[in-house]
C-alpha positions in Angstrom: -23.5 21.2 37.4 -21.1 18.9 35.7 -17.5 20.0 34.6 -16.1 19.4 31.3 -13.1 20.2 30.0 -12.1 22.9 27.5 -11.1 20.0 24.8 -13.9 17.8 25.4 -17.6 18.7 26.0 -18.0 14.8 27.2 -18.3 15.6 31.3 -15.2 14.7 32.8 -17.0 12.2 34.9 -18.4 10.6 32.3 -15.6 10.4 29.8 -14.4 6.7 29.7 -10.5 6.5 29.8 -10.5 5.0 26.4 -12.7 7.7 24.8 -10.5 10.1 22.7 -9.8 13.5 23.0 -11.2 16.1 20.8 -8.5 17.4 19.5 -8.1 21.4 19.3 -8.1 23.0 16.0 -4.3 24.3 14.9 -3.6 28.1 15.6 -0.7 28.0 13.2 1.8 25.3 11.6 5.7 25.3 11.5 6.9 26.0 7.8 8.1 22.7 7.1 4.7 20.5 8.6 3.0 23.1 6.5 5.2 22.3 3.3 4.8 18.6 4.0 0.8 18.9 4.4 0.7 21.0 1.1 3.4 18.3 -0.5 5.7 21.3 -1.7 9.1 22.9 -1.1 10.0 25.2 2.2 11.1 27.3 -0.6 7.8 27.9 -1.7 6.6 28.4 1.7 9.2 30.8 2.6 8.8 32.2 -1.2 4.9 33.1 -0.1 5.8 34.8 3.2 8.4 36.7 1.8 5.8 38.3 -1.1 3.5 38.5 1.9 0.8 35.6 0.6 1.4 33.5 3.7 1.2 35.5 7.2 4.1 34.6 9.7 4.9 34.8 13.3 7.9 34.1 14.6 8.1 32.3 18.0 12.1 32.5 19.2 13.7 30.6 16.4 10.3 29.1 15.3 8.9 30.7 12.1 4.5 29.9 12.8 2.5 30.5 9.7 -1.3 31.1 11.1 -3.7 28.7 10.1 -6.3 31.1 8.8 -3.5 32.2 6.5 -2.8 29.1 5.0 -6.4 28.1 4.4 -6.7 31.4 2.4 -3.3 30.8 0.7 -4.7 27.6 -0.5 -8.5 29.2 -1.6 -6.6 32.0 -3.5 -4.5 29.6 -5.8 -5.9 29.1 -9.3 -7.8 25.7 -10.1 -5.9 22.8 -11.7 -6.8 23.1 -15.5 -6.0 19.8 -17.4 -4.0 20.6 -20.4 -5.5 20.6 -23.6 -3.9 18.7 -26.6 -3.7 20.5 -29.7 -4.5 19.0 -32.7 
């Protein structure tokens, strides 16, 4: 039997040195790479924590906002409406 590794399902003895790594999917995100990913303020990320939208973990200083929170964060906002001109 073959061994792989937990990132990559290539065998290990088969993976060429050049071959990429899978990378793992994100747990959770750092407020301010998830402010910078969703192009807003830290404000408005801490704004969403704070009126519980966004669910936080705190890691020593570190404030982690889980990834499954943020995906639902973004599902739950309203769609972009263009505006309409009135005549």
């Amino acid at each position: 039997m073959q061994r792989t590794t937990r990132l990559s399902p290539i065998p290990v003895s088969r993976r060429k040195k050049d071959q990429p790594r899978a990378v793992p999917e994100r747990l959770a995100y750092r407020v301010d790479t998830l402010a910078e990913i969703y192009d807003v303020s830290r404000e408005l990320i801490y704004r969403a924590i704070r009126d519980r939208k966004l669910d936080a973990r705190r890691l020593g200083a570190c404030t982690l906002v889980t990834a499954e929170s943020a995906r639902r964060f973004l599902g739950e906002l309203p769609p972009w409406q263009p505006e309409t001109e009135t005549v």
